[in-house]
C-alpha positions as CSV (number, residue, x, y, z in Angstrom):
1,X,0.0,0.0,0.0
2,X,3.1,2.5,1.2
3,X,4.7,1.6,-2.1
4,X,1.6,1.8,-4.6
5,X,1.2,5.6,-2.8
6,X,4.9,6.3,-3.9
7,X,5.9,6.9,0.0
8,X,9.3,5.6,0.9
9,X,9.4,4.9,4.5
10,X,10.9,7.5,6.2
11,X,8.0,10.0,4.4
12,X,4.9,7.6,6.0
13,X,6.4,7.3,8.8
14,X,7.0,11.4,9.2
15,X,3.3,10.9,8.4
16,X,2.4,8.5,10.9
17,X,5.4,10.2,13.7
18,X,6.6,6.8,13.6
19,X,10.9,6.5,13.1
20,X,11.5,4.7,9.8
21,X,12.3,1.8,11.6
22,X,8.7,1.4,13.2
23,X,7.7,1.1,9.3
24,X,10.6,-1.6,8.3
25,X,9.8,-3.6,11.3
26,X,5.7,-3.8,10.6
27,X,6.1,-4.4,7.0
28,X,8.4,-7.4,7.4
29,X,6.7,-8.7,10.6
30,X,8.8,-8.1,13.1
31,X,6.1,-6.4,14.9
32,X,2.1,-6.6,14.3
33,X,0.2,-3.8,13.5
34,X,-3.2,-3.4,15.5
35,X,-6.5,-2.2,13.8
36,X,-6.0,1.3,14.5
37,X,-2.4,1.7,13.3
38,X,-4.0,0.4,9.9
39,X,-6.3,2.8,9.6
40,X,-3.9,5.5,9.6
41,X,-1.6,4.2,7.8
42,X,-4.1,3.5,4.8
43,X,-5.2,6.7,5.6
44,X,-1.9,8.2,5.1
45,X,-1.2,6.6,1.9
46,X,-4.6,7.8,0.7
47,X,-6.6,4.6,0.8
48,X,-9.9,4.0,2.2
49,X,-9.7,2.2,5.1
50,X,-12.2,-0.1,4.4
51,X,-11.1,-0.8,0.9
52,X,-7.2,-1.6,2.0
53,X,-8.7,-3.9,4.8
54,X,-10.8,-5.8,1.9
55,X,-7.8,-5.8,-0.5
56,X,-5.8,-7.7,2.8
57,X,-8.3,-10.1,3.9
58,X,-8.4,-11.3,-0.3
59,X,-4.3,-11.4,-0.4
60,X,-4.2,-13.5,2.9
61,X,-7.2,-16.2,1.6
């Protein structure tokens, strides 16, 4: 999602006040990110909550 916005991830996580590690470490699961942390950060990369949740639950059937 970070990537098809065209965010590296120091800017999302400047957007979510998160260091740039907090981003490497959730997007190669080293650490889980709970429901609320995904809403902002599809929020941040300019996707509808909902929709990015929908588009997950299809890529982890």
């Amino acid at each position: 999602m970070r990537e098809e916005a065209g965010l590296t991830q120091r800017q999302i996580g400047k957007l979510l006040n998160k260091p740039q590690s907090y981003i490497y470490n959730c997007e190669v699961a080293n650490r889980r990110v709970d429901i609320t942390e995904f809403i902002l950060w599809a929020e941040a990369c300019g996707v509808n909550p909902k929709t990015a949740f929908n588009n997950l639950l299809k890529e982890l059937k």
